[in-house]
TORPA-980159 format. One record per residue (C-alpha): x, y, z. Coordinates in nm, 3 decimals, decimal comma. Example, Ala and Ser with C-alpha at 12.3 -4.5 7.8 and 13.67 -1.06 7.14 Angstrom:
REM residues 2
<lopa u="1,230" v="-0,450" w="0,780"/>
<lopa u="1,367" v="-0,106" w="0,714"/>
REM end
This chain:
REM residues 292
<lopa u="1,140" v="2,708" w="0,951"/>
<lopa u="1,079" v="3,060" w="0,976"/>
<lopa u="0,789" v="3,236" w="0,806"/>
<lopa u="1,066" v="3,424" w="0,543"/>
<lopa u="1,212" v="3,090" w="0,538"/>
<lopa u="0,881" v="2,918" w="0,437"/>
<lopa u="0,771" v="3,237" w="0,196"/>
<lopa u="1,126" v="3,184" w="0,058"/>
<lopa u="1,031" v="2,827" w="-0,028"/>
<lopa u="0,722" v="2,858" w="-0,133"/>
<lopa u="0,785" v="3,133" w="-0,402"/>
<lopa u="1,104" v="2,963" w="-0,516"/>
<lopa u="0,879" v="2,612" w="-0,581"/>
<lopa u="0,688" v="2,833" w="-0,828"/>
<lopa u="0,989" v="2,961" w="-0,979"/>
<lopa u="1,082" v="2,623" w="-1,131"/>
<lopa u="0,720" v="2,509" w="-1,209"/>
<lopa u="0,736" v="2,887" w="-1,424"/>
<lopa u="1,062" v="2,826" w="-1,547"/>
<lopa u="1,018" v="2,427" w="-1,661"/>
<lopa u="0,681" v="2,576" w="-1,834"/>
<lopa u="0,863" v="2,822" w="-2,035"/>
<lopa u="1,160" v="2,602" w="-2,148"/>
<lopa u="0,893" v="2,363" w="-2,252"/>
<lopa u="0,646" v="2,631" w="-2,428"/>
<lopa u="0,916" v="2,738" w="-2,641"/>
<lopa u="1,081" v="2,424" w="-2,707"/>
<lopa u="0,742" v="2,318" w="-2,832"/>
<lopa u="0,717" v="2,600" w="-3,049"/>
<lopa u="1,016" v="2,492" w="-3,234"/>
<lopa u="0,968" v="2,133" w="-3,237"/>
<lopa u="0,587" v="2,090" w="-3,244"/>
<lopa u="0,670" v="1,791" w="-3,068"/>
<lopa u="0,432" v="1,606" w="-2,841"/>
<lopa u="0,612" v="1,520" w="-2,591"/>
<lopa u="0,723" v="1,884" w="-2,546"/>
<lopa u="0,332" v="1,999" w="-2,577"/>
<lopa u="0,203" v="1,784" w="-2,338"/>
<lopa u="0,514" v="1,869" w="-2,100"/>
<lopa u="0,437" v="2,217" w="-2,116"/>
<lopa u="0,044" v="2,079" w="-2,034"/>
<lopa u="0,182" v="1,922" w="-1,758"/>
<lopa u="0,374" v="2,250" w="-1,591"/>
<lopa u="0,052" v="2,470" w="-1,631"/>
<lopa u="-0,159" v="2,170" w="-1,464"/>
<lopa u="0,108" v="2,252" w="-1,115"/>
<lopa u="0,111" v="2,614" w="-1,216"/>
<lopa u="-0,248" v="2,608" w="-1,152"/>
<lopa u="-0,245" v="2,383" w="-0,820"/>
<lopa u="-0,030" v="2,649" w="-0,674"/>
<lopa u="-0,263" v="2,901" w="-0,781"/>
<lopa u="-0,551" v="2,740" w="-0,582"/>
<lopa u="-0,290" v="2,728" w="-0,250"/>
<lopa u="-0,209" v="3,039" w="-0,292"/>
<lopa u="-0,558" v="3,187" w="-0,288"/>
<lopa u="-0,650" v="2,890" w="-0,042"/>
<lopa u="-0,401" v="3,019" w="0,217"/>
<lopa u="-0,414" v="3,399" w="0,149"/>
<lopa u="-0,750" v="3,459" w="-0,033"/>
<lopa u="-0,746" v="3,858" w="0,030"/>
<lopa u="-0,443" v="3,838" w="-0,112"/>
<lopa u="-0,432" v="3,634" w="-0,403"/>
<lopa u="-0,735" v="3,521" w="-0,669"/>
<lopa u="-0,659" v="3,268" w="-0,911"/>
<lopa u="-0,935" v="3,409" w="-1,124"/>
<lopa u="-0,673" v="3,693" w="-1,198"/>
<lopa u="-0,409" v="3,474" w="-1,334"/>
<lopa u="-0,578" v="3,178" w="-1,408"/>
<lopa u="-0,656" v="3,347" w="-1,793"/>
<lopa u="-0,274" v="3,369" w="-1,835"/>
<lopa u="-0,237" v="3,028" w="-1,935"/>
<lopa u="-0,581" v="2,896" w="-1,956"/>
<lopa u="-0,560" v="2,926" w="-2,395"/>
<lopa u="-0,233" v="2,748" w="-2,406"/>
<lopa u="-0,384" v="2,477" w="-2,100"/>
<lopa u="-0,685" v="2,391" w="-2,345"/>
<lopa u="-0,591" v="2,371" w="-2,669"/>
<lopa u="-0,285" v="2,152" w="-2,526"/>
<lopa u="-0,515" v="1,949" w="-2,350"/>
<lopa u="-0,726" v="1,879" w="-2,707"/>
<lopa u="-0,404" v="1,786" w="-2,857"/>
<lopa u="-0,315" v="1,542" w="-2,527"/>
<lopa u="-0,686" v="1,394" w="-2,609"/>
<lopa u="-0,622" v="1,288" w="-2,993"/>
<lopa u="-0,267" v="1,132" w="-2,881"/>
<lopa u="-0,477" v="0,924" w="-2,600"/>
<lopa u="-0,701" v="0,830" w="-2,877"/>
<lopa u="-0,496" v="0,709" w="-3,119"/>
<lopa u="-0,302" v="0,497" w="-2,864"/>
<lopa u="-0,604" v="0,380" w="-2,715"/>
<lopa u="-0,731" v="0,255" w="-3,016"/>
<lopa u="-0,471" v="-0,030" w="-3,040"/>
<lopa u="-0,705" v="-0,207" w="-2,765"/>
<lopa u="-0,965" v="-0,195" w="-3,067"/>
<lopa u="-0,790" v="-0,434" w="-3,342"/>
<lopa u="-1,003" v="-0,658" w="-3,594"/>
<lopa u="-1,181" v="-0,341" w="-3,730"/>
<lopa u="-0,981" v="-0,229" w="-4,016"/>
<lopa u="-1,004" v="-0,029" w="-4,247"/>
<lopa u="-1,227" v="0,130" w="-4,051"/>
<lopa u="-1,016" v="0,209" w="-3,787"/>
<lopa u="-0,713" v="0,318" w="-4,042"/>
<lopa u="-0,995" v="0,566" w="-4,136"/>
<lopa u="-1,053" v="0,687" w="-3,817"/>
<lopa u="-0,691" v="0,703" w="-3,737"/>
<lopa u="-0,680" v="0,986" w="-4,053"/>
<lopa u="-0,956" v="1,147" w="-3,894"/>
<lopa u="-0,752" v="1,197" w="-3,560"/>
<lopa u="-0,435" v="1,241" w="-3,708"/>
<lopa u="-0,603" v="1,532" w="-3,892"/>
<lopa u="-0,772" v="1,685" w="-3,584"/>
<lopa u="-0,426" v="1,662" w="-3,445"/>
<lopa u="-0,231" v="1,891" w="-3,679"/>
<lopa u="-0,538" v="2,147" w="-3,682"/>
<lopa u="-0,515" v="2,149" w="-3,286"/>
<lopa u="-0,141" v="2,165" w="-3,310"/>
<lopa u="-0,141" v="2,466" w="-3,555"/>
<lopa u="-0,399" v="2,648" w="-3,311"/>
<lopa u="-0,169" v="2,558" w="-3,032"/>
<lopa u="0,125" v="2,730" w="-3,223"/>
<lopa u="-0,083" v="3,040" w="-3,300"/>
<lopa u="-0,128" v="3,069" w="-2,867"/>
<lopa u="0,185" v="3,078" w="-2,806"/>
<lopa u="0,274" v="3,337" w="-3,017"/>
<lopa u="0,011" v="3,525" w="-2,844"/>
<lopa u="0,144" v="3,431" w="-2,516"/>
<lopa u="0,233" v="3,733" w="-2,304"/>
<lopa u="0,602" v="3,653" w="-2,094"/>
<lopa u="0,546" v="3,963" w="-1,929"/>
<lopa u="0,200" v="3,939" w="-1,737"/>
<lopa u="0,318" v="3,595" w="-1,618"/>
<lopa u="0,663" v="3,789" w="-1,482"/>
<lopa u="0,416" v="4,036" w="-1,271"/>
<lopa u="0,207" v="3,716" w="-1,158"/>
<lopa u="0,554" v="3,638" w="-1,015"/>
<lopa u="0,633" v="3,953" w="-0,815"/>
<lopa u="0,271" v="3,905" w="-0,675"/>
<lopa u="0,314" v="3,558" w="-0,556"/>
<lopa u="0,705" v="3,677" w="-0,430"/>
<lopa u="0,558" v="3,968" w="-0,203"/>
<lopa u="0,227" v="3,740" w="-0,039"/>
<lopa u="0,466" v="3,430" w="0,067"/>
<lopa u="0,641" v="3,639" w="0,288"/>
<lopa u="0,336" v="3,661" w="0,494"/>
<lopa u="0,259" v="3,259" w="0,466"/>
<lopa u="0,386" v="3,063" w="0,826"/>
<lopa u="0,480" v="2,723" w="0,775"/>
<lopa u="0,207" v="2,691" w="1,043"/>
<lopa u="-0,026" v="2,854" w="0,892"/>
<lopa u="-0,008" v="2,654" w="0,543"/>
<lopa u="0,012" v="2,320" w="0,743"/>
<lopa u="-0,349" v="2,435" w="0,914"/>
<lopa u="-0,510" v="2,586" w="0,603"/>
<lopa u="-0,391" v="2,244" w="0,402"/>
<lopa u="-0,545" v="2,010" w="0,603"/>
<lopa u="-0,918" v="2,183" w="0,678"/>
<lopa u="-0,855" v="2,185" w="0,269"/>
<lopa u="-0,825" v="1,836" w="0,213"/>
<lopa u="-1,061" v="1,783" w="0,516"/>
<lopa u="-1,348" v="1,945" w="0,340"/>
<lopa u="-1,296" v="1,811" w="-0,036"/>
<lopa u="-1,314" v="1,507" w="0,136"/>
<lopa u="-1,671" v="1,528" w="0,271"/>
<lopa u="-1,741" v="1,656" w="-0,064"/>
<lopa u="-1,627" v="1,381" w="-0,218"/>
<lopa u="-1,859" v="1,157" w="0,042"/>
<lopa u="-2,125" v="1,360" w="-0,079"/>
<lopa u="-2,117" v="1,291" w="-0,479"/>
<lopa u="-2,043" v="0,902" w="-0,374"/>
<lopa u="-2,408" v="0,918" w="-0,257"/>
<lopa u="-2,517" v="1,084" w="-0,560"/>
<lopa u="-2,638" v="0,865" w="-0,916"/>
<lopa u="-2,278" v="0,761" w="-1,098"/>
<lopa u="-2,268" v="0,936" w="-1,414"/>
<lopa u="-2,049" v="1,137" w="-1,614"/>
<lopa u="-2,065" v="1,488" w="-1,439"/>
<lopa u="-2,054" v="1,293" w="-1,095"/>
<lopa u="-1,742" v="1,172" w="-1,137"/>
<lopa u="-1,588" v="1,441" w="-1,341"/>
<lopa u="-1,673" v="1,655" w="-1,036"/>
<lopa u="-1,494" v="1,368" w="-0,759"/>
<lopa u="-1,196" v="1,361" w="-1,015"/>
<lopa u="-1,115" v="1,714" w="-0,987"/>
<lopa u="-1,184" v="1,736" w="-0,590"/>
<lopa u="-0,927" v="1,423" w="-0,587"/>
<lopa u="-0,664" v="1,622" w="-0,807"/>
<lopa u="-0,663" v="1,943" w="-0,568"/>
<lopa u="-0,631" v="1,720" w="-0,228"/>
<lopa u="-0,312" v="1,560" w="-0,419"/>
<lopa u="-0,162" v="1,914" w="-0,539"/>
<lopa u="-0,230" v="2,038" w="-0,177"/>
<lopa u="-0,130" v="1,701" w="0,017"/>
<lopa u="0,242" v="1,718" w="-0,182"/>
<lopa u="0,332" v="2,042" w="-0,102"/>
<lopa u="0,264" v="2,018" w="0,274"/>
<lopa u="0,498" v="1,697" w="0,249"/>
<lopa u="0,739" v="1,899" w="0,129"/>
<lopa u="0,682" v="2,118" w="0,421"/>
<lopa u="0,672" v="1,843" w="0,671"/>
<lopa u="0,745" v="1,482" w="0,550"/>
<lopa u="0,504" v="1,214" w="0,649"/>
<lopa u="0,468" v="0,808" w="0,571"/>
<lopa u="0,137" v="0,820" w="0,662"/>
<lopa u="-0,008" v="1,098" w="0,444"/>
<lopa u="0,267" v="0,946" w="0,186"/>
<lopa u="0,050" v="0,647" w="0,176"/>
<lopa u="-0,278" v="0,865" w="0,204"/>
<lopa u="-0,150" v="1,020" w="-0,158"/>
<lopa u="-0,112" v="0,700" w="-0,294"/>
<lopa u="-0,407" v="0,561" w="-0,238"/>
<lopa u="-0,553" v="0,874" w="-0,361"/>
<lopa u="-0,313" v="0,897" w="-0,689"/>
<lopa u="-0,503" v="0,542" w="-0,733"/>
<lopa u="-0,820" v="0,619" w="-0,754"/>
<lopa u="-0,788" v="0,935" w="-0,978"/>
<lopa u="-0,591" v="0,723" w="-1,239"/>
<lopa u="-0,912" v="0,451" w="-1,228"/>
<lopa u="-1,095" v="0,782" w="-1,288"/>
<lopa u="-0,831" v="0,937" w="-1,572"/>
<lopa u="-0,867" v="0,574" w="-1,745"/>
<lopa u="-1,231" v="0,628" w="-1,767"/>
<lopa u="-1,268" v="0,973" w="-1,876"/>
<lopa u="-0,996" v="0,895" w="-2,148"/>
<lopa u="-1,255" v="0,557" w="-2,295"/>
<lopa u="-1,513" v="0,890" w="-2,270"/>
<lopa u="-1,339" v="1,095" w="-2,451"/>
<lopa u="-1,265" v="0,848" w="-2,743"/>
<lopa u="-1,656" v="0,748" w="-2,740"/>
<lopa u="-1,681" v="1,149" w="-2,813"/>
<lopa u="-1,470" v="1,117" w="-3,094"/>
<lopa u="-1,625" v="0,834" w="-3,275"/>
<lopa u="-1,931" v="0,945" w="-3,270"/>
<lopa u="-1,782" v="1,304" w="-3,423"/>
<lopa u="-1,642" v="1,142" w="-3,658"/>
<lopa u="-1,972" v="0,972" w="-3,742"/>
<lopa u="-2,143" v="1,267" w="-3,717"/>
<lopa u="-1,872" v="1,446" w="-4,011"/>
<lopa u="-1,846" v="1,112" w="-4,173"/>
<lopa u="-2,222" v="1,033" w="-4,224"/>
<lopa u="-2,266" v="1,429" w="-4,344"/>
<lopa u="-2,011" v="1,405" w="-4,646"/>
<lopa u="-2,119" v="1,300" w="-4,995"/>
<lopa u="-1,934" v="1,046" w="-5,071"/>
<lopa u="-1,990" v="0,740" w="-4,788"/>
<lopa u="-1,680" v="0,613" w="-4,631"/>
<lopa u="-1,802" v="0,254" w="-4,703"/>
<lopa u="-2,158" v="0,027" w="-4,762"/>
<lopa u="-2,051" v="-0,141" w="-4,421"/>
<lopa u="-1,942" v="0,232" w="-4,200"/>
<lopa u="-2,226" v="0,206" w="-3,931"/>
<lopa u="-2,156" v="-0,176" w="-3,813"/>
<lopa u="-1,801" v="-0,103" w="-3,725"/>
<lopa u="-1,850" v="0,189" w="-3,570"/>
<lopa u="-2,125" v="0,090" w="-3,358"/>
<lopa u="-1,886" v="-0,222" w="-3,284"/>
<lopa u="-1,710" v="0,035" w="-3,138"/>
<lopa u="-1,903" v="0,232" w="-2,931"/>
<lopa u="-2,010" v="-0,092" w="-2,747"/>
<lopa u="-1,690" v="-0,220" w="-2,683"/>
<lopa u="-1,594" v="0,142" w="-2,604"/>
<lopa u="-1,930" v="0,145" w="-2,335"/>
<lopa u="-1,841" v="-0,204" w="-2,234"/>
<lopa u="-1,475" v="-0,106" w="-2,093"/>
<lopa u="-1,630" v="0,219" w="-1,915"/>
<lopa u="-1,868" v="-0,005" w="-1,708"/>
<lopa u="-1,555" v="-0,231" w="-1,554"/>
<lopa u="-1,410" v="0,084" w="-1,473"/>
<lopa u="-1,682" v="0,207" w="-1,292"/>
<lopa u="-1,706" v="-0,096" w="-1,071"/>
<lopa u="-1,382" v="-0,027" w="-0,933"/>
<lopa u="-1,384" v="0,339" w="-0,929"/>
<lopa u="-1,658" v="0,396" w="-0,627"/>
<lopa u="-1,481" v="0,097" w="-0,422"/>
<lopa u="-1,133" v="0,272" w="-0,445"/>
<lopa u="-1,282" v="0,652" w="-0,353"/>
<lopa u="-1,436" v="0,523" w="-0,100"/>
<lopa u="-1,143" v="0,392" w="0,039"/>
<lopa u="-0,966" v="0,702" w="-0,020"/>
<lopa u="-1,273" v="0,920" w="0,174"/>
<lopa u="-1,202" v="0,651" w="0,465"/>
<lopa u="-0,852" v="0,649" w="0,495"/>
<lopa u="-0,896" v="1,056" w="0,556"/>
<lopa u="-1,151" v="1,051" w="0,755"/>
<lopa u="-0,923" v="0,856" w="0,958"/>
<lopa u="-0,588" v="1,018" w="0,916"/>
<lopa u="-0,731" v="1,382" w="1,007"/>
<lopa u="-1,001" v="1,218" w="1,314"/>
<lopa u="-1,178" v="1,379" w="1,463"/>
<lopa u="-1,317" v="1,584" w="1,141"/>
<lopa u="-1,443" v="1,895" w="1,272"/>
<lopa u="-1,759" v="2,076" w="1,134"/>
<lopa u="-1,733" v="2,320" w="0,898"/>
REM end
């Protein structure tokens, strides 16, 4: 593959990440539904992966920092809408609580059309236009990417999040810890995918799998944190209002939180086990490491 061929490649893969974004942005604004929202979540999420290669492989070229404000509105408040929908399906694992959780439920549901309506209000703000130059930007740097050159620059990548991620494994396991390994993990798979599609390999196929299974152990976790966040919101509001939900609120809702805490501890005792697999099975793929 020549480098025109590569930069041709390259800059059409953004195309239809751009393109699937946009159909999905503005069939959300139409049908405000969540399935469209989150889709249009989803497309910024490898919007932004490509971002970080871009700048990774050309960084006099390209900073994400630039573009990255583009989309980040629309990224968030999507993301807070994504968070409620988690929450109300994760609280089917919570039965025998009623009517508390019915109340809660209207609480979320609530949150959910407020989010939605700010969501809305982005996209109308959304500018098509600064999003078309990002475009011509990304089309005119490509040309000067080698397939070489992105091979190299992907690997010392993933390389080097790597011994980052070996680092925080050493470190105490709370919440910013792993927060911190989860996003390292989400880059190397971004970056690992799109050399595959540059040069097709069983090996770093399986590498990305066991990688894809240890930031899902990870995703399950921070989505039991995020609904521990929400109860105790919605005891916060709840215990602020005049008139008391019920004689009985605090039991069930500290009920809650334990169970809540209870389910985050199993997942952390699989969580280190499975990154540190992932940290040895690159080590091992890319050996010898070399020292940055």
């Amino acid at each position: 593959m020549t480098k025109k061929e590569t930069g041709e490649f390259l800059y059409r893969y953004y195309q239809k990440r751009v393109a699937s974004f946009l159909a999905s942005l503005y069939k959300a604004s139409i049908t405000c539904d969540d399935r469209d929202i989150h889709k249009a979540r989803v497309d910024v999420k490898k919007i932004f992966a490509l971002f970080y290669l871009f700048e990774m492989v050309l960084p006099h070229l390209f900073k994400k920092e630039i573009h990255y404000p583009l989309l980040k509105e629309i990224f968030d408040h999507s993301g807070r809408i994504r968070e409620i929908q988690i929450n109300l399906g994760l609280l089917n694992q919570y039965r025998g609580m009623e009517p508390f959780l019915a109340l809660f439920r209207e609480f979320l549901v609530k949150e959910e059309n407020k989010q939605t309506r700010i969501f809305l209000a982005e996209i109308k703000k959304f500018d098509e236009n600064k999003l078309k130059q990002t475009g011509k930007t990304i089309q005119s740097i490509t040309l000067g990417i080698s397939r070489k050159k992105f091979l190299s620059d992907a690997d010392s990548f993933i390389r080097n999040r790597t011994k980052r991620v070996a680092k925080l494994l050493l470190k105490e396991n709370n919440p910013e810890t792993i927060h911190k390994i989860r996003r390292h993990l989400k880059s190397m798979i971004a970056i690992a995918n799109m050399s595959m599609t540059l040069k097709p390999d069983e090996n770093l196929k399986q590498l990305v799998t066991n990688m894809n299974g240890a930031e899902v152990l990870i995703g399950e976790w921070h989505d039991k944190i995020v609904l521990l966040e929400s109860v105790l919101q919605f005891r916060s509001e709840t215990g602020t209002k005049k008139k008391a939900v019920s004689a009985e609120e605090p039991l069930p809702l500290l009920e809650l939180e334990d169970r809540i805490h209870e389910d985050c501890n199993i997942l952390l005792q699989h969580i280190k086990p499975a990154t540190e697999k992932v940290v040895g099975a690159v080590f091992a793929f890319y050996s010898p490491v070399p020292e940055t």
